[in-house]
N, C-alpha and C positions, 0 to 999 in steps of 0.2 A: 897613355893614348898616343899613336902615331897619325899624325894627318897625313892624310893622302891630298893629292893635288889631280883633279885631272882638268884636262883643256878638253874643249869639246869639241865634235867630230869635226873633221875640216868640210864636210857636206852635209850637214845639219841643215834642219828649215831653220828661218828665222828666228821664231821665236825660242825654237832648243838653244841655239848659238846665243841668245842675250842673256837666256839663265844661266847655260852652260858657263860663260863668263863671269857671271855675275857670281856664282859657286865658287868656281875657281878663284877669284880676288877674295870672296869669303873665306876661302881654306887658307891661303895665304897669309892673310890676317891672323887666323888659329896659327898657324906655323909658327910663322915668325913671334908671339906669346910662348908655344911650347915648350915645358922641362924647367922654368922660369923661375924662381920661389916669389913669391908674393913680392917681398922686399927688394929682388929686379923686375920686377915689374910696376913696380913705385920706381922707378931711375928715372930724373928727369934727363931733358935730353941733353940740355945747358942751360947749367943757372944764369940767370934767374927763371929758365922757363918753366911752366908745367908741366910740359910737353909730356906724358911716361906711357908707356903700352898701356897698363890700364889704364887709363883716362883715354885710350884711342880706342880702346873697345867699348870703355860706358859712352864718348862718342857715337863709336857707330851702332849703337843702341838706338841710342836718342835721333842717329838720320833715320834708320830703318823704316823708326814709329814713325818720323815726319812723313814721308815717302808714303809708303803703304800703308798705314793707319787712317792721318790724318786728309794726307791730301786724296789719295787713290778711294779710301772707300768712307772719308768723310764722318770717322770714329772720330769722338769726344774725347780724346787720348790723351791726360796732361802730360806735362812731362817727367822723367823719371830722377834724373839727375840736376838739372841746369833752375834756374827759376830767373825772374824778370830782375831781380835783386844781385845774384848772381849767373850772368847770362851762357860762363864758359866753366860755371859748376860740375858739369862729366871730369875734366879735371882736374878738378880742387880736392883729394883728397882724401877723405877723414881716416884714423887710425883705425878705425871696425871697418871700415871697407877691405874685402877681400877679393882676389881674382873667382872664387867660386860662385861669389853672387853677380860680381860684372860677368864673368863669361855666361853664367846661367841664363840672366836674364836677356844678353846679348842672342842666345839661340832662342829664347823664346822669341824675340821683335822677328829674328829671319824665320821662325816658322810662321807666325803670322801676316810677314809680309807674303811668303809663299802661296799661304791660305785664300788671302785677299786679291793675290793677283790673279791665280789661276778663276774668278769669276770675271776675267776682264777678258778681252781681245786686245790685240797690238794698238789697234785703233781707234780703241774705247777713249773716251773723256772720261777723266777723274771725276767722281762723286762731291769731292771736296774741293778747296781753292787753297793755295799758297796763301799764309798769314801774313806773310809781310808784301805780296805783287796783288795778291787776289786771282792771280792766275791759276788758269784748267791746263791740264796737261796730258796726254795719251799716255799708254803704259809705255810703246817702245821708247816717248823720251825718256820717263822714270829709269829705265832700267837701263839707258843709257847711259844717263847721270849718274846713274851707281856702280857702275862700272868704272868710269871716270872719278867717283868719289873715292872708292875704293883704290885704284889703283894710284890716284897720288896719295893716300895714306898709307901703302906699303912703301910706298919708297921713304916718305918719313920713319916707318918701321924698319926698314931697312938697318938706316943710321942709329936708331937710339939701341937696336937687338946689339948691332958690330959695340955699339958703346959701353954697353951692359958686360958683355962676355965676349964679344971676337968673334962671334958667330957671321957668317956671312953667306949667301947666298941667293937666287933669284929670286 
């Protein structure tokens, strides 16, 4: 599999421009994971951190669902990786974890995040409230903030890809 990358039109309405981006920080994500074998993808980033590509994509699993599951359309969504016990569970781990099931399930949260948005307008209020503010929020913040979430998590992907193999790139 080749990920493509594209940026979105430079005169797009708004709301193409936030997914458009928002796709794009998506691809990048896959990219920079791409060609990997399980075992660098388990590289943390520095001991003693957690830090690994997988555990940055069962991550942004677990914002996805937060985002557009829980808060945007106010799904009953536990969570997938983390628990109250262990709160930074996405990357802790286990020896049967595979990139097949983090990347799998990782495109299943962005196809439902997709699903769920597309019944909102920019300027819609969230169904649901933030767990820990209780705060409502519009889509265009959402997808603001994931754009933002996203893009400081490739630059951490950046570092641990160059640390894994040398790879380097935007």
């Amino acid at each position: 599999m080749t990920i493509e990358r594209r940026e979105p039109a430079t005169t797009a309405d708004e709301r193409t421009m936030l997914e458009g981006w928002l796709d794009y920080h998506r691809q990048t994500l896959a990219w920079k994971c791409e060609g990997l074998t399980d075992a660098q993808l388990r590289t943390a980033s520095v001991e003693p951190s957690a830090f690994t590509l997988m555990g940055l994509v069962r991550h942004m699993a677990e914002v996805e669902r937060s985002w557009f599951r829980r808060v945007l359309a106010a799904e009953d969504a536990a969570p997938i990786y983390y628990t109250e016990e262990d709160p930074d569970g996405e990357f802790h781990l286990a020896e049967t974890d595979t990139w097949q099931e983090a990347y799998a399930t990782w495109q299943a949260e962005i196809t439902s995040a997709r699903r769920n948005a597309s019944r909102f307008g920019l300027d819609d209020i969230t169904e649901g409230k933030h767990r820990r503010t209780g705060e409502r929020y519009n889509l265009r913040w959402i997808y603001t903030h994931m754009i933002e979430e996203y893009a400081r998590h490739n630059g951490h992907a950046d570092l641990v890809r160059e640390r894994v193999d040398g790879a380097t790139g935007d």
